[in-house]
VOPAGU-2260 file (C-alpha; in pm, 1 decimal, decimal comma):
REM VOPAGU-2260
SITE   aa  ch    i         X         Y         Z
SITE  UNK   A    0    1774,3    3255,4   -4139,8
SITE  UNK   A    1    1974,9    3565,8   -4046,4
SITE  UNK   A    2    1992,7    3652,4   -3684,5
SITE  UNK   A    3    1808,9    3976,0   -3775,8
SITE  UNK   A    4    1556,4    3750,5   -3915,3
SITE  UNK   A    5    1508,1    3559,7   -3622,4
SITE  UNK   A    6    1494,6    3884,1   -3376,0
SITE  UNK   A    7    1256,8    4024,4   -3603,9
SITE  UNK   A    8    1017,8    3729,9   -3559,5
SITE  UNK   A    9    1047,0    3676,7   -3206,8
SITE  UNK   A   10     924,6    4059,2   -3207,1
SITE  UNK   A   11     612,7    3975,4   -3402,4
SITE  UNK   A   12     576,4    3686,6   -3202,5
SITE  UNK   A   13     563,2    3849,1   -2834,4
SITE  UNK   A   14     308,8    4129,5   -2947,2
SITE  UNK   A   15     444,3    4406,8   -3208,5
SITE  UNK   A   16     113,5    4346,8   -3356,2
SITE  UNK   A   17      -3,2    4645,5   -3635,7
SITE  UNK   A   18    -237,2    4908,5   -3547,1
SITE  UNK   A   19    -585,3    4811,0   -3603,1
SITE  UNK   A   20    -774,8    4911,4   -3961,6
SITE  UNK   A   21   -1131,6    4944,9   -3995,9
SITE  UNK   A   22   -1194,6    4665,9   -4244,9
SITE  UNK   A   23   -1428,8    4453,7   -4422,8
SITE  UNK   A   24   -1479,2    4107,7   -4256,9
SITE  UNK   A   25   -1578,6    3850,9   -4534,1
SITE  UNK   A   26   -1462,4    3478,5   -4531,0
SITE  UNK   A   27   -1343,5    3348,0   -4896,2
SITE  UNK   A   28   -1677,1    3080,6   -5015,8
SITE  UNK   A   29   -1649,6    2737,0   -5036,5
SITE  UNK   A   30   -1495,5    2608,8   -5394,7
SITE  UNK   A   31   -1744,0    2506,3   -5651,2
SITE  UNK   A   32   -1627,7    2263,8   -5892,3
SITE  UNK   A   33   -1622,3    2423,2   -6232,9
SITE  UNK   A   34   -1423,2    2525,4   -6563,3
SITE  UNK   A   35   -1282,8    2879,1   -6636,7
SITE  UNK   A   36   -1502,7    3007,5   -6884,2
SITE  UNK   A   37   -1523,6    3295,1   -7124,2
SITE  UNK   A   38   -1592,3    3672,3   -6946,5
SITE  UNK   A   39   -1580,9    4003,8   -7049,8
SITE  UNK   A   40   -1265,6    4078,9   -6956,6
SITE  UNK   A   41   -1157,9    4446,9   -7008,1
SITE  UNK   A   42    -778,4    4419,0   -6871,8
SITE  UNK   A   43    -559,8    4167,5   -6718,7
SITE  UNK   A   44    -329,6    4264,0   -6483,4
SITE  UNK   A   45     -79,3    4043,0   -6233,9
SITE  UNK   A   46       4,8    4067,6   -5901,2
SITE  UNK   A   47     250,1    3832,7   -5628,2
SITE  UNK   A   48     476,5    3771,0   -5338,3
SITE  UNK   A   49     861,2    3640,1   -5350,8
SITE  UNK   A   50     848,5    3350,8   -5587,0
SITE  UNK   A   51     537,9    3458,1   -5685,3
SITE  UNK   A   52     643,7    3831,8   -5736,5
SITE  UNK   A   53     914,4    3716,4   -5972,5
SITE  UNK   A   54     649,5    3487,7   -6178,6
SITE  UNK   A   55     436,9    3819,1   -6178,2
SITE  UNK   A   56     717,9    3981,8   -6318,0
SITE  UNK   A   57     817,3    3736,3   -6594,5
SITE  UNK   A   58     462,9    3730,6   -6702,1
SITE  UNK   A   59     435,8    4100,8   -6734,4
SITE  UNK   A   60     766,3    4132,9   -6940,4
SITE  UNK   A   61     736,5    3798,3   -7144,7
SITE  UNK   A   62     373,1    3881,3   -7209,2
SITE  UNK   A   63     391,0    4252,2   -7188,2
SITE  UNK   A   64     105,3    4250,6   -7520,5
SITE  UNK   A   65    -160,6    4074,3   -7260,2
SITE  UNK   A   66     -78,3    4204,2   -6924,8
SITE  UNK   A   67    -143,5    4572,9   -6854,9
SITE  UNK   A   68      38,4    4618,2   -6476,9
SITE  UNK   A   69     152,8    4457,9   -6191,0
SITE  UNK   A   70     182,1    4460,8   -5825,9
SITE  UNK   A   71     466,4    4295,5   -5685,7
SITE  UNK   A   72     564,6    4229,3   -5320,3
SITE  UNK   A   73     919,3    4135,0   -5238,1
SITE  UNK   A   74    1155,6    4008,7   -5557,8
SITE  UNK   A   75    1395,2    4126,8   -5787,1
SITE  UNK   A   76    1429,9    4212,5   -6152,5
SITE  UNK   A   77    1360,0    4050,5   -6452,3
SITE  UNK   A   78    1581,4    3686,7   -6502,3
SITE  UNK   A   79    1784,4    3812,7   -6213,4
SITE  UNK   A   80    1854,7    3447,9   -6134,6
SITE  UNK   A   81    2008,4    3342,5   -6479,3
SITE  UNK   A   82    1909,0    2996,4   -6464,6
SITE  UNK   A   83    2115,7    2918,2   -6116,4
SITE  UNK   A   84    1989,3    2832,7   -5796,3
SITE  UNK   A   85    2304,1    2995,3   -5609,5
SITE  UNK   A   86    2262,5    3295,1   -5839,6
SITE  UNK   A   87    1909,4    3337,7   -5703,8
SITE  UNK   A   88    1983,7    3243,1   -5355,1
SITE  UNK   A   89    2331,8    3437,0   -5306,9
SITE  UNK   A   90    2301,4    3715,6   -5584,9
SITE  UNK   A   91    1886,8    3775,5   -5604,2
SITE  UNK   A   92    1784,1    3737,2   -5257,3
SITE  UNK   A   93    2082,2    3812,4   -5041,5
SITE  UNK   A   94    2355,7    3997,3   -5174,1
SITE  UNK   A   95    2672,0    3805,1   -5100,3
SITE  UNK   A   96    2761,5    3735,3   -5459,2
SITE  UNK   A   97    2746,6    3990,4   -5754,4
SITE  UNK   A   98    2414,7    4014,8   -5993,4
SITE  UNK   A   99    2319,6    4133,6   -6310,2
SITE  UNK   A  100    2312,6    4532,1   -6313,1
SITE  UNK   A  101    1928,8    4653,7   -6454,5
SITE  UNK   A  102    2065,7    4808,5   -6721,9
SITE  UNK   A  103    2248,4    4409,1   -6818,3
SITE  UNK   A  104    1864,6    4268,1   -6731,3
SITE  UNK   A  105    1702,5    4535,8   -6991,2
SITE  UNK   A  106    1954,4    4465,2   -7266,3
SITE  UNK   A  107    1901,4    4082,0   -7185,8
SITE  UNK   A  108    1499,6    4155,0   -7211,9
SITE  UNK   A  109    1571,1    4352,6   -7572,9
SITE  UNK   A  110    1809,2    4078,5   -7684,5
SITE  UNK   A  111    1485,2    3798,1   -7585,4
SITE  UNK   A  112    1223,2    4038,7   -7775,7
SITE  UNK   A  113    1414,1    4058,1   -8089,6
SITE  UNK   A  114    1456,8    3696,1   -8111,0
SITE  UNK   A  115    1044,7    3647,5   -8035,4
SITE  UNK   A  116    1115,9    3478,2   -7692,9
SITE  UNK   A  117     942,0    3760,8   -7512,9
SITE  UNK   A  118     711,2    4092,8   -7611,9
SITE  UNK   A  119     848,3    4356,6   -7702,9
SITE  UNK   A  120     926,6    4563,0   -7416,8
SITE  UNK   A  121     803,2    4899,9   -7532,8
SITE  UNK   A  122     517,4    4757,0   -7414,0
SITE  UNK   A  123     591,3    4830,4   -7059,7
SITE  UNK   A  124     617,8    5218,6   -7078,4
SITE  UNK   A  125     304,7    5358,4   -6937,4
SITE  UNK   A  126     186,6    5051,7   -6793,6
SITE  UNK   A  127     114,0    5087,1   -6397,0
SITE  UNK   A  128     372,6    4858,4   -6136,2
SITE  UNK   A  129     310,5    4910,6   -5780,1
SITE  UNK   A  130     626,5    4773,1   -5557,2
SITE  UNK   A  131     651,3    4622,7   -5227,8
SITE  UNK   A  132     927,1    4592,4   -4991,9
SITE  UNK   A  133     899,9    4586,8   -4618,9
SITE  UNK   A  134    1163,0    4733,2   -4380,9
SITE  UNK   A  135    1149,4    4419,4   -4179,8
SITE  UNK   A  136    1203,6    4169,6   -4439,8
SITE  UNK   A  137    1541,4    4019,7   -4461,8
SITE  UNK   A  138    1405,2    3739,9   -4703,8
SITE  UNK   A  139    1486,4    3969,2   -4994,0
SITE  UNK   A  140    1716,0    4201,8   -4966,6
SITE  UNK   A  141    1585,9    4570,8   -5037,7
SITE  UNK   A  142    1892,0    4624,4   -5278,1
SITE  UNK   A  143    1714,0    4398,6   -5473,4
SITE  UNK   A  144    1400,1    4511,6   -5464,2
SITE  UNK   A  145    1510,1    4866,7   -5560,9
SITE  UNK   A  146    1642,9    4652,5   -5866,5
SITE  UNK   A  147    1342,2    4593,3   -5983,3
SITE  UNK   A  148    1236,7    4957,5   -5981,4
SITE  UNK   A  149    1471,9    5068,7   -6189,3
SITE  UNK   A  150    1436,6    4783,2   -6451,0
SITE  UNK   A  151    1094,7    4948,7   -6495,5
SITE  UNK   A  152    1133,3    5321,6   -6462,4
SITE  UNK   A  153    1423,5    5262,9   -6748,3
SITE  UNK   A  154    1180,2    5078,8   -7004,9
SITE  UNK   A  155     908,5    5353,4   -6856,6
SITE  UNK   A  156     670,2    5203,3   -6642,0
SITE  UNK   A  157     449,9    5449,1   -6392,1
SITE  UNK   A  158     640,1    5264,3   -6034,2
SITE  UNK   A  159     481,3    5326,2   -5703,8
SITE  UNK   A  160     742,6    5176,4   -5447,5
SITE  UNK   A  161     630,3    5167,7   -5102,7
SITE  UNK   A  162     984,7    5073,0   -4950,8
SITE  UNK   A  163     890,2    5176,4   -4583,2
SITE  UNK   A  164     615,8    4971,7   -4435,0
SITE  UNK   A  165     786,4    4774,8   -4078,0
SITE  UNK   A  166     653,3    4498,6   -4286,0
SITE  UNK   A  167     866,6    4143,7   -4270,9
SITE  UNK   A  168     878,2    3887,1   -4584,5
SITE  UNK   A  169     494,1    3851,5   -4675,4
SITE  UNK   A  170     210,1    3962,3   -4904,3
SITE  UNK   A  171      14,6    4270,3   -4695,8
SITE  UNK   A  172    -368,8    4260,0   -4612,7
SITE  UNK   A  173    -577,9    4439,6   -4319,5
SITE  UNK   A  174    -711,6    4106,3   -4218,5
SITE  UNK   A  175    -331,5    3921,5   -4202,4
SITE  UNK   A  176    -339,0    3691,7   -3967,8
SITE  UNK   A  177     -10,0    3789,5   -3870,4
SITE  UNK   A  178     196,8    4057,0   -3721,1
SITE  UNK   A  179     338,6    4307,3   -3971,4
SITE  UNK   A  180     689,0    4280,2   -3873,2
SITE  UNK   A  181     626,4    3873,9   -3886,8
SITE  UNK   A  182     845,8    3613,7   -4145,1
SITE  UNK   A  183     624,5    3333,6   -4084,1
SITE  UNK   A  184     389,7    3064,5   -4249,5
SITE  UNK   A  185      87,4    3181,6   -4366,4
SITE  UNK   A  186     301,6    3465,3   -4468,9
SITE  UNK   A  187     -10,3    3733,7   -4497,5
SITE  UNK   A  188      60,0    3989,5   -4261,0
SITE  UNK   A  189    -151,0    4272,5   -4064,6
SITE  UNK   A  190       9,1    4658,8   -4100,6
SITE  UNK   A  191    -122,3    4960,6   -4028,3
SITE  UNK   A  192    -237,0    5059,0   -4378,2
SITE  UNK   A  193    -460,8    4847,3   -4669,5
SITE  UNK   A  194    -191,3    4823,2   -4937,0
SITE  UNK   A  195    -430,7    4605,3   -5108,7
SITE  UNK   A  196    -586,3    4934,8   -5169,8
SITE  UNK   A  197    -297,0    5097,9   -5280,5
SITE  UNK   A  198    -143,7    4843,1   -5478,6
SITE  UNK   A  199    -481,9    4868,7   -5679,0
SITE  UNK   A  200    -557,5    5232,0   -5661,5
SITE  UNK   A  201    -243,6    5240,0   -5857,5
SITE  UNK   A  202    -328,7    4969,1   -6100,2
SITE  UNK   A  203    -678,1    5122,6   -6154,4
SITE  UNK   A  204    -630,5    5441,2   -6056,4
SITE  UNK   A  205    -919,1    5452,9   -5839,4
SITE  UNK   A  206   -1110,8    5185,5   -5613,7
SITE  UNK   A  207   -1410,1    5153,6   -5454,0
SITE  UNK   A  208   -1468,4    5045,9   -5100,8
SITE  UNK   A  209   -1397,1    4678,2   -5015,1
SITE  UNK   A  210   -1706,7    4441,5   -4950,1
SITE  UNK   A  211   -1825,6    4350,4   -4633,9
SITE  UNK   A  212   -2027,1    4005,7   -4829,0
SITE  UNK   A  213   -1882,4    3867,5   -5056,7
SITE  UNK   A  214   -2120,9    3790,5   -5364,9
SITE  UNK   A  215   -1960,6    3540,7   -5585,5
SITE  UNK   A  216   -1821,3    3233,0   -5618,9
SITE  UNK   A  217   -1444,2    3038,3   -5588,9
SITE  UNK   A  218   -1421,3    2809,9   -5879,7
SITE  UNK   A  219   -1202,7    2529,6   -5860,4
SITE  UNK   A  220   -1076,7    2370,6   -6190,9
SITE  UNK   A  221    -832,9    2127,8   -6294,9
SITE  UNK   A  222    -519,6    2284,0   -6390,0
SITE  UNK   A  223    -424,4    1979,9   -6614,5
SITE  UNK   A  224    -622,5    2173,2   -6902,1
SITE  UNK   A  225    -414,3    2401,6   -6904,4
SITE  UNK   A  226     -46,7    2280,2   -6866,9
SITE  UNK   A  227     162,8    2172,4   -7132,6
SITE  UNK   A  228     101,3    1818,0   -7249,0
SITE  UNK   A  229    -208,0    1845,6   -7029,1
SITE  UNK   A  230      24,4    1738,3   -6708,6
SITE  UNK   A  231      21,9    1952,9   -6404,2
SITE  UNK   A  232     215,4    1816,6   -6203,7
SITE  UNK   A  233     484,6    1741,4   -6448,9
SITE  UNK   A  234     552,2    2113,8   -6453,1
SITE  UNK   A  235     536,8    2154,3   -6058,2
SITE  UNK   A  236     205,2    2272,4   -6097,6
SITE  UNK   A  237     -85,8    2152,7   -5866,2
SITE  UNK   A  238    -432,7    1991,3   -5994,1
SITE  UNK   A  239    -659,3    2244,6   -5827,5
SITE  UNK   A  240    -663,7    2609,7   -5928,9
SITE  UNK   A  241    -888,3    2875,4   -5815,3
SITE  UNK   A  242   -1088,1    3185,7   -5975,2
SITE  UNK   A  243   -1322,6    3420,7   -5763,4
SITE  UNK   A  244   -1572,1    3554,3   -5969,3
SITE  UNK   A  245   -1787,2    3793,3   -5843,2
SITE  UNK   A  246   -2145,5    3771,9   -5954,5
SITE  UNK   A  247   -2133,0    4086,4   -6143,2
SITE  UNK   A  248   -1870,6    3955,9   -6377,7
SITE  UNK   A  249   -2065,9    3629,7   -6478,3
SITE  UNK   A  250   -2264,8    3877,0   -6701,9
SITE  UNK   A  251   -2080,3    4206,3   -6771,2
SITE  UNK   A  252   -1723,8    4371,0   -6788,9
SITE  UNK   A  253   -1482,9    4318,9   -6539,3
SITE  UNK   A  254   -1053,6    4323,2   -6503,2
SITE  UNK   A  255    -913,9    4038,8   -6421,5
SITE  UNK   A  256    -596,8    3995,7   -6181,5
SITE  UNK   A  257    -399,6    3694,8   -6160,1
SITE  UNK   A  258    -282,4    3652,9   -5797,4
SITE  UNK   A  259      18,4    3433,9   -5749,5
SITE  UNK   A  260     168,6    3289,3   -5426,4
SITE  UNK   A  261     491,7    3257,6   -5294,6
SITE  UNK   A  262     668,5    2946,0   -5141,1
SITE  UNK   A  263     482,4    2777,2   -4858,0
SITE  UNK   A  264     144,3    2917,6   -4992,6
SITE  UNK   A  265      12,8    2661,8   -5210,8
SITE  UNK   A  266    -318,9    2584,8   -5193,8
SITE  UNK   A  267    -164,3    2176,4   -5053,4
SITE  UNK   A  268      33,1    2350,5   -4804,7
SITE  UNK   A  269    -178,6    2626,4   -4617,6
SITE  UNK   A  270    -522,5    2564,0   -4748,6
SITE  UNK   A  271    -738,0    2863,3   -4875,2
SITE  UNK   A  272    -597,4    3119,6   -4675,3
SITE  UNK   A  273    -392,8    3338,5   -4904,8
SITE  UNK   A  274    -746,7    3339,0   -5128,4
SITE  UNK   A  275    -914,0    3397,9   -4791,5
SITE  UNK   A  276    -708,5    3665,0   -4671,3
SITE  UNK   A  277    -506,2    3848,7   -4924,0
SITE  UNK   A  278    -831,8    4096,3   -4949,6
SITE  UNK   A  279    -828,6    4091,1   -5342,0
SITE  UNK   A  280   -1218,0    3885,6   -5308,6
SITE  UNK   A  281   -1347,3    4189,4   -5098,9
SITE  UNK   A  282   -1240,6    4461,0   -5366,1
SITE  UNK   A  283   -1309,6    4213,3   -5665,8
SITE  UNK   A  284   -1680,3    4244,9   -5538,8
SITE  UNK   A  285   -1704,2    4618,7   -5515,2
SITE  UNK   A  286   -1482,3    4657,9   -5824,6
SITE  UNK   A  287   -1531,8    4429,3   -6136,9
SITE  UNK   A  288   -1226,5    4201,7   -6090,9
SITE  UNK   A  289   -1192,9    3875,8   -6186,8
SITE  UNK   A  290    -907,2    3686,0   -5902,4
SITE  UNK   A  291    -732,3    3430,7   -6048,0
SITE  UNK   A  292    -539,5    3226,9   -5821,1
SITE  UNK   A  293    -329,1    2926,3   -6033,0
SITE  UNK   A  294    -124,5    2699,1   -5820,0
SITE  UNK   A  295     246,9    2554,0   -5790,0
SITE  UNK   A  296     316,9    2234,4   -5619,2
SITE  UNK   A  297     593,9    2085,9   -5428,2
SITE  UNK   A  298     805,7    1845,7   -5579,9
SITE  UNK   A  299    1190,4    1712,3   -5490,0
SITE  UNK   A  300    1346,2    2007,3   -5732,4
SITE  UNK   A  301    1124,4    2196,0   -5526,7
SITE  UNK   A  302    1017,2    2107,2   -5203,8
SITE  UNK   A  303     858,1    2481,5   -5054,6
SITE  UNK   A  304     629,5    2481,1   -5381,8
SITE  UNK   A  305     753,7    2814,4   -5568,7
SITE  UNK   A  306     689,3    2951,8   -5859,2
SITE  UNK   A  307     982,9    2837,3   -6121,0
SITE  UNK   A  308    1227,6    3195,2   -6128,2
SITE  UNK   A  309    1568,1    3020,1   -6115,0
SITE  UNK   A  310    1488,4    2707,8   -6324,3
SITE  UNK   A  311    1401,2    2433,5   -6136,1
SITE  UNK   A  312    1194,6    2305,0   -6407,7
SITE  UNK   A  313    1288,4    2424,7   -6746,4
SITE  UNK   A  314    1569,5    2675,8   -6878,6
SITE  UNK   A  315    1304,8    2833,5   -7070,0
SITE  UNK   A  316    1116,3    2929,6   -6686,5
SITE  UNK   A  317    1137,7    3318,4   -6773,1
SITE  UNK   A  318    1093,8    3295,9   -7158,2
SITE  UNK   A  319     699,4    3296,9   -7333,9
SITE  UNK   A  320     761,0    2904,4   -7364,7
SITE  UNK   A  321     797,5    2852,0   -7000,5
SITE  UNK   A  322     604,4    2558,1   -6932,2
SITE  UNK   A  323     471,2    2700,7   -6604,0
SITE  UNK   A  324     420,9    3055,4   -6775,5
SITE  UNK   A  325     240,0    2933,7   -7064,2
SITE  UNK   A  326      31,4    2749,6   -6834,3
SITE  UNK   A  327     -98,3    3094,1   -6650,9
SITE  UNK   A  328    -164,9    3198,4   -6950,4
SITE  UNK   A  329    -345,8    2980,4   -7105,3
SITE  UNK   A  330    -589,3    2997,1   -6794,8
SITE  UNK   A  331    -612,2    3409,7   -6870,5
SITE  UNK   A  332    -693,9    3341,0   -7294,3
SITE  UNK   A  333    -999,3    3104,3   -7115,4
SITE  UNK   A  334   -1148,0    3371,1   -6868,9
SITE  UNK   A  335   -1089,5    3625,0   -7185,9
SITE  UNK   A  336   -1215,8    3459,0   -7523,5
SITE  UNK   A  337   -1247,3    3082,9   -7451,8
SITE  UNK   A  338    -959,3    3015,2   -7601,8
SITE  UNK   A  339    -873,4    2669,5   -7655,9
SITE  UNK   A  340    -660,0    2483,2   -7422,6
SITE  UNK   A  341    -306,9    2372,2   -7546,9
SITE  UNK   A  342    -225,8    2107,8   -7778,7
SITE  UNK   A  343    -135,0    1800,9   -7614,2
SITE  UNK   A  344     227,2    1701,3   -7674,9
SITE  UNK   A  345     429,2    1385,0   -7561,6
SITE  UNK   A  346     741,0    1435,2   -7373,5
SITE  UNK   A  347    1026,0    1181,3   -7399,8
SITE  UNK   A  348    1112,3    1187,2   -7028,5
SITE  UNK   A  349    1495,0    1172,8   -6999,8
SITE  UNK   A  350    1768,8     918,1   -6914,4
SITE  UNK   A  351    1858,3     841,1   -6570,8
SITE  UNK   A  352    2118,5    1033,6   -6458,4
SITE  UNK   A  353    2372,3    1040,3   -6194,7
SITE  UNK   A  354    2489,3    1383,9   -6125,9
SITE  UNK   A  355    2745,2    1533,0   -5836,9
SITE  UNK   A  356    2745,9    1809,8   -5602,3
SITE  UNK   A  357    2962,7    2008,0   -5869,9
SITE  UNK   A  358    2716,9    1948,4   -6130,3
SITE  UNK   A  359    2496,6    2239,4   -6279,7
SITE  UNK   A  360    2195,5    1943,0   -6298,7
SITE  UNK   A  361    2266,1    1871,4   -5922,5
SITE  UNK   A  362    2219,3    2263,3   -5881,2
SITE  UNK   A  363    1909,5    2290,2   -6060,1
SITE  UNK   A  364    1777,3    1956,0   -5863,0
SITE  UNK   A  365    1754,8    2196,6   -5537,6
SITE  UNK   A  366    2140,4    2144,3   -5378,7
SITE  UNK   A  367    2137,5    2491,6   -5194,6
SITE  UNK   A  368    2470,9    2585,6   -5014,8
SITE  UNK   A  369    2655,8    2861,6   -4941,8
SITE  UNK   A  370    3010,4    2962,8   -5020,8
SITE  UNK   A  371    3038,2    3161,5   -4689,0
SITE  UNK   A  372    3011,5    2872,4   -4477,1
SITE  UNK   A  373    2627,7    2962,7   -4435,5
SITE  UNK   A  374    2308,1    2631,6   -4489,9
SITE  UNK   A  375    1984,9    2706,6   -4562,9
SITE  UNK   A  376    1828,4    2404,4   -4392,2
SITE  UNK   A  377    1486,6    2253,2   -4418,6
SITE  UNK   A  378    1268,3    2406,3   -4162,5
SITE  UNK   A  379    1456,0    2769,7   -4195,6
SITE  UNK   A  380    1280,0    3077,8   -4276,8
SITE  UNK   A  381    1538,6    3189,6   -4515,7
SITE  UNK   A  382    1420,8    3256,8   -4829,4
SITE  UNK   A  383    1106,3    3102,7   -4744,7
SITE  UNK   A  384    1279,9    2790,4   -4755,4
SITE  UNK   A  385    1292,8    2792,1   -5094,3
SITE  UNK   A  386    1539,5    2530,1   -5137,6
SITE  UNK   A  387    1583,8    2206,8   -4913,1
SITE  UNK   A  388    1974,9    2069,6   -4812,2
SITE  UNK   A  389    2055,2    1808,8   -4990,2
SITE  UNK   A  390    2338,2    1593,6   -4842,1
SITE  UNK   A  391    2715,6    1548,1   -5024,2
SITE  UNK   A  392    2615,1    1234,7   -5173,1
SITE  UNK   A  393    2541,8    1196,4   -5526,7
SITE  UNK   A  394    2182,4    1195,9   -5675,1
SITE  UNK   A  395    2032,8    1072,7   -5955,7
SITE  UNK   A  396    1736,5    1167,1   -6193,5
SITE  UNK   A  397    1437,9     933,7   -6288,5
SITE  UNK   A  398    1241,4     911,4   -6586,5
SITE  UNK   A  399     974,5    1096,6   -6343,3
SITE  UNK   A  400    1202,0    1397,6   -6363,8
SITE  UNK   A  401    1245,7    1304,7   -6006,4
SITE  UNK   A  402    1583,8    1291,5   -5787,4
SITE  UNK   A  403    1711,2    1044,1   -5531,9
SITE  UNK   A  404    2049,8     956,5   -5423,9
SITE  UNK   A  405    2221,0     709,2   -5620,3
């Protein structure tokens, strides 16, 4: 973590708290066990933080036919990352290495469309994408952020960019638990305005009043129904996911938003408290929204449990065929028309492997470094954490798609 970063928090920390809201007050329910199962959905829309904002993204633009708008705290553009963990880390969160220009991303999204890898992304013009950056958040640089602004106002897109909030690294809610200038685990964070509100004022184009009850019900399901190959955890996703459905939906229209986390949020790391305070429930309620929340996991490749942007898990991560992407969506076709889950498929899992520090697969396995004499360690707020430090020795993959040192 940057020095900047660090001041920043310690600022939070001794009392830079946001000015207070008058809010709603109403604690997420306790899970049900359940299945997703078929609503009247009217629109389906997708919304995020870091990792999660550049899922959000990927789903919009890969699946531009199904999703209708997004709202996106904190990432960059479209396959900034190129399949590279020091791309993303150096290039599409700081800015200490060059990055694909927007106008290289678009051509790179047309290219993908014409070969049927993603919709086509005509799509996107008129669609609604509300943008996120705080002032205070050195996790993503706002360089990058503005990237992803201009990636949509070229293919069209109606962008509302709220770029000066004193926000740090963190999805925004009037009941945060943290400060607003705070870069810190939960990573929900208290500011002087409900961007919730805005974000889906935007999406809408008009809300109503949060709830001070909430009236429905958090379904948890297993998310092996829905992975590729009917495996979870074999695509760094977790077994549990999560859907808030508010009573009103059970029987008539309703939108549906698909909320995704960002590292160090997973349901196995911090609970239910992004689905207890990211105040989507309290507007879902007063609104006719569906909440969707699916779930990554941790796993050696990926030990903060983010969403797959850079490739951790498969080279296909930002394409319609990403394993984690298809997933998502194959939760959204239940909630919308019962749609079958996917075909089950076996997997030949792949030869051990020894690779070295020089090796792209020893890049991909989560070997972060710097070439400006900079570590992102475990335990550092940089990036989240997004990537753990491996040491110089060599490391080899198992047939679990795991990696030790040889």
């Amino acid at each position: 973590m940057r020095l900047r970063n660090v001041l920043v928090a310690l600022a939070a920390a001794t009392g830079l708290a946001a000015t207070s809201l008058s809010i709603s007050l109403a604690a997420v329910p306790p899970p049900q066990q359940g299945t997703l199962t078929k609503l009247n959905i009217t629109g389906t829309y997708v919304s995020g933080i870091s990792s999660g904002g550049y899922m959000a993204n990927q789903l919009h633009v890969a699946y531009s036919g199904l999703f209708q708008g997004a709202g996106i705290f904190s990432a960059g553009a479209y396959d900034c990352a190129q399949n590279n963990v020091n791309t993303a880390l150096l290039a599409c969160m700081d800015t200490f290495q060059a990055r694909k220009t927007p106008a290289q991303l678009e051509q790179l999204t047309r290219d993908r469309a014409a070969a049927g890898t993603v919709d086509a992304p005509q799509n996107l013009s008129g669609d609604p994408v509300w943008l996120f950056h705080g002032t205070a958040d050195d996790t993503v640089d706002a360089a990058v952020n503005n990237d992803l602004a201009t990636y949509y106002r070229d293919f069209g897109a109606r962008v509302v960019y709220n770029s000066t909030t004193a926000a740090g690294h963190a999805w925004i809610s009037p009941i945060g638990p943290n400060a607003c200038g705070s870069t810190a685990s939960p990573y929900i964070n208290k500011c002087s305005a409900d961007v919730v509100r805005e974000m889906l004022g935007h999406l809408f184009g008009s809300v109503n009043a949060a709830a001070s009850t909430l009236t429905g019900k958090l379904v948890q399901f297993d998310q092996n129904t829905y992975a590729p190959g009917g495996n979870a955890s074999s695509i760094t996703m977790g077994r549990e996911g999560f859907a808030y459905v508010p009573k009103a939906c059970e029987t008539g229209p309703c939108k549906l938003m698909v909320a995704l986390h960002g590292c160090q949020q997973t349901y196995g790391q911090i609970g239910n408290a992004l689905m207890d305070k990211a105040y989507l429930n309290e507007y879902a309620d007063t609104n006719g929204m569906v909440v969707l929340y699916p779930q990554a996991t941790t796993s050696t490749a990926n030990p903060r449990g983010c969403w797959d942007w850079w490739g951790y898990q498969s080279a296909q991560y930002a394409q319609k065929t990403g394993p984690q992407m298809t997933a998502v969506v194959n939760m959204v076709k239940a909630l919308s028309n019962g749609g079958p889950p996917p075909t089950t498929t076996t997997t030949t899992p792949p030869a051990t492997q020894c690779v070295t520090a020089s090796n792209y697969a020893h890049t991909v396995a989560g070997r972060a470094y710097a070439n400006l004499g900079q570590t992102y360690a475990l335990g550092s707020n940089q990036a989240l954490g997004l990537w753990n430090t491996f040491t110089t020795s060599t490391i080899r993959q198992t047939s679990t798609n795991h990696w030790v040192r040889c």
